[in-house]
C-alpha positions in Angstrom: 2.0 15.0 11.0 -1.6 15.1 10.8 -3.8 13.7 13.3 -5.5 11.5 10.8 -2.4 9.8 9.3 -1.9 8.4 12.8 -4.7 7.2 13.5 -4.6 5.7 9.9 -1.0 3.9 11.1 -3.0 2.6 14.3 -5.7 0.7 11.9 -2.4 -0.2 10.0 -1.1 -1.7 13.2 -4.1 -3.5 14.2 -4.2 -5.3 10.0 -0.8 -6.5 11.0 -1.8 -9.0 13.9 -4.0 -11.0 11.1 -0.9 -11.4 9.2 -0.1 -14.9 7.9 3.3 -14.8 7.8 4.3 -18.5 8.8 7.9 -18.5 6.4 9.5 -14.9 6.7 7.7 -14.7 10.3 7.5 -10.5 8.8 4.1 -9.3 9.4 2.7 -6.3 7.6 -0.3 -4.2 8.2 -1.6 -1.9 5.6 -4.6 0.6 5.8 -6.1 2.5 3.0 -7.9 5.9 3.3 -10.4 6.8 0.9 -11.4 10.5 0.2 -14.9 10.1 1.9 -13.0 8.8 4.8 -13.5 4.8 4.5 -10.5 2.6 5.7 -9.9 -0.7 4.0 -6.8 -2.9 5.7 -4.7 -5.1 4.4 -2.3 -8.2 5.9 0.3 -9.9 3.8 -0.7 -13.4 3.4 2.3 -15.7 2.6 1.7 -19.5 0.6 4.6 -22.1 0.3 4.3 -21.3 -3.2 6.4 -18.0 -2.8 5.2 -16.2 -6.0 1.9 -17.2 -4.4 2.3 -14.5 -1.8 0.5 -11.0 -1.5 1.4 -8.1 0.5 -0.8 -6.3 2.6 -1.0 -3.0 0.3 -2.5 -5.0 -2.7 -4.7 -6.7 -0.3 -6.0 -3.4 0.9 -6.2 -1.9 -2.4 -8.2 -4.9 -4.2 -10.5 -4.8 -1.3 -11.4 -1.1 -1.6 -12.0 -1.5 -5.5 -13.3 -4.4 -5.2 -16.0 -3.0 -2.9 -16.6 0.2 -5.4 -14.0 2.8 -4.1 -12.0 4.7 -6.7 -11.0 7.8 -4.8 -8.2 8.0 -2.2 -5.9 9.8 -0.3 -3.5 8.0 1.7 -2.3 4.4 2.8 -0.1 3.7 6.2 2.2 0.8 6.5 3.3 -0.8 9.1 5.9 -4.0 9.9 7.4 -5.5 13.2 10.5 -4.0 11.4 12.4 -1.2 13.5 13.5 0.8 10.3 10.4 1.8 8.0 9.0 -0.6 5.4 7.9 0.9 2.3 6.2 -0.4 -0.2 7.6 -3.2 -2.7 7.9 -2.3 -6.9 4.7 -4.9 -7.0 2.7 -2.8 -4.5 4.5 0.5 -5.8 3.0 -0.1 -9.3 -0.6 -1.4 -8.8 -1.3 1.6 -6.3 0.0 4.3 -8.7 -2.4 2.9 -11.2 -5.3 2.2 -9.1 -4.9 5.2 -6.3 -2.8 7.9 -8.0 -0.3 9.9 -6.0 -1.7 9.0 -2.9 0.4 10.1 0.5 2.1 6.5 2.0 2.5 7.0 6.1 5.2 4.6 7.2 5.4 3.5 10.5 8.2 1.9 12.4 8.4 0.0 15.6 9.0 2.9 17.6 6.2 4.6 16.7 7.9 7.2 14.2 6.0 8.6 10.8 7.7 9.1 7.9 5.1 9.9 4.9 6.2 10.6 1.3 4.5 10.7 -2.1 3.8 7.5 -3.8 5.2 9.2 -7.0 8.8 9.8 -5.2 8.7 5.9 -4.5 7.9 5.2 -8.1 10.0 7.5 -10.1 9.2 7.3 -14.3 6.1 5.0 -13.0 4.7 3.3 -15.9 1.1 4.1 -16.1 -1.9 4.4 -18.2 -0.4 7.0 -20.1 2.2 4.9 -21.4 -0.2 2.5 -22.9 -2.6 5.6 -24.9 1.4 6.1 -26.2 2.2 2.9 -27.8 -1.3 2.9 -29.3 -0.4 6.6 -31.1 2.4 4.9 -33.1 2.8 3.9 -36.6 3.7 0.9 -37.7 
């Protein structure tokens, strides 16, 4: 795996510790590379009011668009999990739309990479496409 995609889980690692995670006590770190090289990070932030919640991919994504970014190449994920955590469908779905087929790096506790297509995690995604479609149709 590339030297950069490592590093890239290392920032990951890092967004993890400024998790608030005070219900499920499962802390996630995400970091988000853009294609001029700019990292955002992400933390999932938990409320009492479960729906309420955001995971530390949509943080990290909002953050970069919010800030201007459009472009990008690959996010890392890391938990305190020992197996890798990928993405959930929520996270799945608002990165396909607003990053594309971006590489995901996975991290897991003992430090090994697994990285994989966003659009292998998202098979049939529904995206922008879908909605030019339903526009095309007769009544």
């Amino acid at each position: 795996m590339n030297k950069n995609y490592k590093d890239l889980a290392q920032v990951a690692l890092q967004a993890r510790f400024h998790a608030y995670a005070p219900f499920s006590k499962f802390r996630v770190g995400a970091a988000l590379l853009t294609t001029e090289g700019k990292i955002y990070t992400g933390c999932n932030i938990e409320n009492s009011s479960f729906g309420l919640t955001i995971c530390a991919e949509r943080v990290a994504i909002f953050k970069a668009i919010s800030s201007g970014e459009t472009k990008f190449r690959a996010i890392a994920i890391v938990s305190d999990d020992s197996e890798f955590t990928f993405p959930c469908g929520a996270c799945r779905q608002v990165l396909i739309d607003l990053a594309g087929n971006i590489d995901c790096i996975m991290m897991d506790a003992k430090n090994r990479y697994k990285v994989s297509k966003l659009a292998s995690l998202l098979p049939l995604a529904f995206t922008e496409k879908n909605l030019k479609h339903s526009h095309q149709r007769k009544e």
